[in-house]
VOGU-3710 file (C-alpha; in Angstrom, 3 decimals, decimal comma):
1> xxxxxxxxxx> 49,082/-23,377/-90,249  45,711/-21,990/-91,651  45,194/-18,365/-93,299  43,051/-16,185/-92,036  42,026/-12,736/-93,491  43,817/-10,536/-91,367  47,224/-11,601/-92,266  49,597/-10,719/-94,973  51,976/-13,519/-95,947  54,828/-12,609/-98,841
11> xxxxxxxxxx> 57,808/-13,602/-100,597  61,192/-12,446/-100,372  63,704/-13,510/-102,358  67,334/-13,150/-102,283  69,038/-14,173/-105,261  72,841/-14,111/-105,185  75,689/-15,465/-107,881  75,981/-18,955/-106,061  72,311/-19,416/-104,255  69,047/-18,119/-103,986
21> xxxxxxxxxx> 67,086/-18,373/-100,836  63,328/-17,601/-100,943  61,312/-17,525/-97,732  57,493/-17,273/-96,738  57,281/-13,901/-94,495  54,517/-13,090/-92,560  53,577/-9,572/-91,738  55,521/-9,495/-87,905  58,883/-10,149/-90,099  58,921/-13,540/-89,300
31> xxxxxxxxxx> 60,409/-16,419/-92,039  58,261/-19,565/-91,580  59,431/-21,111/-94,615  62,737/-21,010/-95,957  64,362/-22,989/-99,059  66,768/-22,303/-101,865  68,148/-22,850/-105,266  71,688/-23,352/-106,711  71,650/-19,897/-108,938  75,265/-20,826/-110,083
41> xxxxxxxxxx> 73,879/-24,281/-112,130  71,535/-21,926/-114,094  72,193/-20,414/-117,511  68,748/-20,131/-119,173  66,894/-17,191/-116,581  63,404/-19,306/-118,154  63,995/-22,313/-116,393  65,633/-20,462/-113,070  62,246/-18,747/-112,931  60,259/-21,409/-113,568
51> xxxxxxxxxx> 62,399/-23,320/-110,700  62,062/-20,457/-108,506  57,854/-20,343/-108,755  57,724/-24,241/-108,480  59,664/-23,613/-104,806  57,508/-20,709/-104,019  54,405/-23,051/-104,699  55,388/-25,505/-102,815  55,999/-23,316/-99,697  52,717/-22,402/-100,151
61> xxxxxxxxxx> 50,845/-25,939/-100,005  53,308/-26,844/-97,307  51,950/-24,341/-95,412  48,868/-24,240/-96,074  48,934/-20,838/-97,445  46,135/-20,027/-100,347  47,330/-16,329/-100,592  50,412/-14,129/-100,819  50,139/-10,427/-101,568  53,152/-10,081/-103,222
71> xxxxxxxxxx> 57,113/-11,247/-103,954  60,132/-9,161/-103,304  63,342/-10,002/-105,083  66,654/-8,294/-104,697  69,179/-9,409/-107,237  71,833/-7,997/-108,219  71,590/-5,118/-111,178  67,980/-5,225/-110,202  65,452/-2,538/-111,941  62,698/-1,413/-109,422
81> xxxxxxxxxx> 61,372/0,651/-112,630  61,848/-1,843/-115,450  61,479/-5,001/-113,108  64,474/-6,711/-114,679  68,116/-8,122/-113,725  70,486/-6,245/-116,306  73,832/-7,217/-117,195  74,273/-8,502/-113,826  78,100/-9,880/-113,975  78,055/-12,841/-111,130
91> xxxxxxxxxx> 74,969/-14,580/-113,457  75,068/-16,816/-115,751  72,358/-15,663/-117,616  73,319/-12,566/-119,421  71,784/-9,773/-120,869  67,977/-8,017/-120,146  66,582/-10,300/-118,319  62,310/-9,153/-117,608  61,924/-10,772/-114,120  59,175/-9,436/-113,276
101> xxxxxxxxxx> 56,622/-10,021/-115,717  58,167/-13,445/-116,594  57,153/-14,650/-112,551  54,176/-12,583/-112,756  52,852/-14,485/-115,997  52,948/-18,116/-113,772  51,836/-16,626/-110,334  49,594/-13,385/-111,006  50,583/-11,449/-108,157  52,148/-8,131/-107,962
111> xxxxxxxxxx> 56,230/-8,660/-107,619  58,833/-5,772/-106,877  62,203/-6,083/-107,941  65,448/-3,720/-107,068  68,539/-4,475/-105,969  69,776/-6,455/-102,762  71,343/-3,744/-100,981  68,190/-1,651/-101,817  65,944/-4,451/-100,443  68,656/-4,632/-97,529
121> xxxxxxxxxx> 68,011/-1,123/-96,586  64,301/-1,403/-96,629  64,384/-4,585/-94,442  66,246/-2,736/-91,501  64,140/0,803/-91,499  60,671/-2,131/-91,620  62,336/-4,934/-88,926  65,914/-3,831/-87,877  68,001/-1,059/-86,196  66,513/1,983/-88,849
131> xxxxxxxxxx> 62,701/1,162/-87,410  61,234/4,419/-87,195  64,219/6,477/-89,062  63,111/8,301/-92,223  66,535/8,679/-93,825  69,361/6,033/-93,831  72,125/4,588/-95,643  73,279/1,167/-95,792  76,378/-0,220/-97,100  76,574/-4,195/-97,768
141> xxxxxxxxxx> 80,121/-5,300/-97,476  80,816/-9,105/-98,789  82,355/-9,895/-102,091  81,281/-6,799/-103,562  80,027/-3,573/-102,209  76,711/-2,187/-102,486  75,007/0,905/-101,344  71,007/1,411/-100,471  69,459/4,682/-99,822  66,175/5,963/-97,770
151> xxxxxxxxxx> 65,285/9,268/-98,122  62,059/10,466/-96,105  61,223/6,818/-96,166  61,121/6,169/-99,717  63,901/4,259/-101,031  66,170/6,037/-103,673  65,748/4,777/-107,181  66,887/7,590/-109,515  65,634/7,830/-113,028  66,691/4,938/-114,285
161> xxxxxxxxxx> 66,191/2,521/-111,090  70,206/2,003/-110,767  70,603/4,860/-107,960  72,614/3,816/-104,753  75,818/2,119/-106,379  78,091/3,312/-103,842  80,508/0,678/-104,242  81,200/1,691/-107,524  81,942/5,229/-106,510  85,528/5,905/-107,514
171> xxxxxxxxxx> 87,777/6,054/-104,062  91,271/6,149/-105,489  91,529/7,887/-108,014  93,826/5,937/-110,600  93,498/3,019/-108,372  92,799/-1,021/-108,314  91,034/-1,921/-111,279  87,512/-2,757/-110,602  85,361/-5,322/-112,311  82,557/-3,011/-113,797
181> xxxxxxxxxx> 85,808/-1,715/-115,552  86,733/1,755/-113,608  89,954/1,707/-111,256  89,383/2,789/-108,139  86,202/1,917/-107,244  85,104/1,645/-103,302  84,353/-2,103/-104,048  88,300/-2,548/-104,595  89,133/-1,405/-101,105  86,088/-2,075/-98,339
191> xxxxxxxxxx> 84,962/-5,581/-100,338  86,219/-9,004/-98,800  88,786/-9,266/-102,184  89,521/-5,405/-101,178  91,545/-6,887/-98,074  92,887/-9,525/-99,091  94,522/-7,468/-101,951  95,618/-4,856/-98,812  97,024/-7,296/-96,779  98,916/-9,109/-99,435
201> xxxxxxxxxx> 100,046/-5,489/-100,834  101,471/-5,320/-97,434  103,205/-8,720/-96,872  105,006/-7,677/-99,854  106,419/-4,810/-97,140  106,269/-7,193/-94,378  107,607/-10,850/-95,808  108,890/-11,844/-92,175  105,421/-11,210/-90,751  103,874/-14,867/-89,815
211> xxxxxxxxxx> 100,746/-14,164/-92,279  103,268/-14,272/-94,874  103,856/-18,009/-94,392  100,476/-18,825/-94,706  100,072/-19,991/-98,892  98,202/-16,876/-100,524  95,645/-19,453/-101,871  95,025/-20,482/-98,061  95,056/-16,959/-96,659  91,245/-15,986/-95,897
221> xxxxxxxxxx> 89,305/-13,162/-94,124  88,709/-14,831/-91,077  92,360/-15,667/-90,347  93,171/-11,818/-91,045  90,372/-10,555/-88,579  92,090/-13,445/-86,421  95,772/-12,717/-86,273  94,636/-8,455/-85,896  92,621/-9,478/-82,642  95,919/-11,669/-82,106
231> xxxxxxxxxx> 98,291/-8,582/-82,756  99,416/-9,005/-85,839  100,514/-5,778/-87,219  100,035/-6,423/-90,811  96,375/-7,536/-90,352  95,726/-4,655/-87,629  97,243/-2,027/-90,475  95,120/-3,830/-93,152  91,456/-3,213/-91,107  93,166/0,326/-90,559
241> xxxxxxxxxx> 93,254/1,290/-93,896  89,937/-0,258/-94,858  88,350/1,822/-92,306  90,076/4,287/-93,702  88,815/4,085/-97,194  85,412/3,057/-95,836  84,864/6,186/-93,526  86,035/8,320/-96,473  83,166/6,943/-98,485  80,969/7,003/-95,457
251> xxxxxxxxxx> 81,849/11,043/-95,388  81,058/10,671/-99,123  77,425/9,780/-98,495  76,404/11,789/-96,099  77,362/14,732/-98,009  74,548/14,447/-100,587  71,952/12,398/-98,338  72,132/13,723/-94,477  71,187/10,558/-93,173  69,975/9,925/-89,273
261> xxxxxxxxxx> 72,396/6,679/-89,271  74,257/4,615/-91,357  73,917/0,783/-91,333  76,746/-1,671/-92,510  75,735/-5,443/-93,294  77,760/-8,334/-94,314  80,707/-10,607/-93,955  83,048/-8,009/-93,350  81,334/-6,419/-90,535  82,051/-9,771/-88,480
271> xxxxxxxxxx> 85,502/-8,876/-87,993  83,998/-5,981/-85,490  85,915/-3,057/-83,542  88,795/-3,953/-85,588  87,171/-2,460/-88,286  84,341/-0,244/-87,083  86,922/1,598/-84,813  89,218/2,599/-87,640  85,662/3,666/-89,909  84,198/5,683/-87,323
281> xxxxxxxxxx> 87,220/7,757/-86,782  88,112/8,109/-90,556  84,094/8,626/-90,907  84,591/11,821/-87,773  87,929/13,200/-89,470  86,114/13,248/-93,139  82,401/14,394/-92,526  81,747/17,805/-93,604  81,573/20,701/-90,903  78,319/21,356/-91,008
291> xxxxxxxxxx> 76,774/17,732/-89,732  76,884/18,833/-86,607  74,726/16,190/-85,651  75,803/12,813/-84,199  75,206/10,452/-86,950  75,581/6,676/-85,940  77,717/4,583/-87,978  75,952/1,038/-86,659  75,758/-2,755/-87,409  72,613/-4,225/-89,184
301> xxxxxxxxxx> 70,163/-5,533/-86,374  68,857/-8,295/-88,558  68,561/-11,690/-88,010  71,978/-12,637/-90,582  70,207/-15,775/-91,740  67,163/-13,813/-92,226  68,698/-10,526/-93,591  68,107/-10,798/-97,223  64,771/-12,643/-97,262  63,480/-9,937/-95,323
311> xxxxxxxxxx> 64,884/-7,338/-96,928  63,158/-8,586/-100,272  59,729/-9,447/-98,630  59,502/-5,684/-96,799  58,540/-4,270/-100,352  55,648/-5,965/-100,526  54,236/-6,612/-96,819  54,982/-2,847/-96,246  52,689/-1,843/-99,676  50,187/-4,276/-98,041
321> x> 49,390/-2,662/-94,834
//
């Protein structure tokens, strides 16, 4: 593959508590490179980033790429303002960690950093289901939950770049304990540990139901989402009530952003109607009166393999053109 002057190649990356995948994006939203680091072996962010810029250099002379106008990272407790991770609890590199100007000082192009459901977000309204939308939501459901918000097509930072933590937005009042250290936190309900702490609260109930022979260690998501397509009434009543809890929250956000649709990405969406059924309806019951418009509650249109890569290189390949 040979450069040419009329196209904009970038870098997303998608850095995550166990791996980090970094791509080479052109400007269609196409990944033409793809590789990835263990993020989980790292414990000094200096040598992660100097890892991370040797694989971005070498995607480069693979393909024959002299030129990138930019890299887009979402991590988590990423700073679009400060350019940093901060505090971020599933690394093992703690503290304020400066990111951005540490990658900048080896490569010497411009890089954007936020967080990965803000780079999420940004990747559906450029390549996905929100193209052409001017105000959206998204909420990431997978081990945690996090929140990313487009307003007039500018993505929500607040003043200190941390704006959009919906998963942290307290549900149940009084409720689980959460790991940023509130109780009750969305995160603790809508999250893939949210439901398995649901369903097990329930087998407690229900100790002749077959899940309930199945060792907790050994009892996953997947089999849930199986045995409610199968009938099973604890799983079925376990997506019920995180629909529940996750249409509340749904009602929650539209009340201070009035969005044309709200996207929800990740793991947990695989389980499907069993889910989105219960969300929408808890999502219809909760939403304020005056909506009166129809506002979608849809599925990320995303490539899933792609998702994150894209999300991060979107910053930068949208600045560019």
């Amino acid at each position: 593959m040979s450069t040419n002057s009329n196209t904009f190649f970038s870098i997303g990356i998608d850095i995550g508590g166990t791996n980090t995948d970094i791509g080479l994006v052109n400007a269609n939203g196409v990944v033409i490179a793809r590789s990835n680091l263990r993020t989980a072996q790292y414990f000094d962010a200096q040598l992660f980033v100097n890892d991370m810029v040797d694989v971005v250099r070498k995607l480069m002379l693979e393909n024959n790429i002299e030129k990138i106008t930019g890299i887009g990272i979402g991590a988590p407790c990423g700073n679009f303002h400060e350019g940093t991770i901060e505090d971020a609890k599933n690394l093992n590199f703690r503290g304020k960690t400066p990111l951005k100007k540490m990658i900048e000082a080896q490569l010497h192009v411009p890089i954007i950093v936020t967080n990965d459901a803000n780079a999420a977000v940004y990747g559906e309204m450029i390549y996905g289901g929100a193209k052409g939308m001017k105000d959206v939501v998204m909420f990431t459901l997978g081990t945690g939950v996090g929140g990313g918000i487009i307003i007039a097509g500018k993505l929500l930072y607040g003043s200190d770049g941390f704006a959009g933590e919906l998963g942290h937005a307290t549900l149940v009042p009084f409720g689980r304990k959460c790991t940023c250290g509130n109780a009750g936190c969305l995160e603790m309900y809508a999250s893939i540990r949210g439901i398995m702490q649901t369903c097990v609260e329930l087998l407690e109930q229900f100790s002749e139901n077959e899940l309930a022979k199945i060792p907790r260690e050994a009892l996953g998501l997947k089999i849930i989402a199986d045995a409610a397509y199968n009938g099973n009434a604890v799983a079925i009543e376990t997506y019920r009530k995180t629909g529940e809890w996750l249409g509340i929250a749904l009602a929650n956000a539209v009340a201070f952003s009035s969005p044309e649709a709200i996207f929800l990405m990740g793991g947990i969406v695989k389980a499907g109607e069993i889910l989105l059924k219960p969300t929408r309806e808890s999502f219809a019951k909760h939403k304020l009166f005056i909506y009166k418009n129809d506002i979608s509650v849809l599925t990320s249109q995303l490539n899933e393999n792609d998702a994150a890569i894209l999300g991060a290189a979107s910053l930068v390949i949208n600045k560019n053109q």
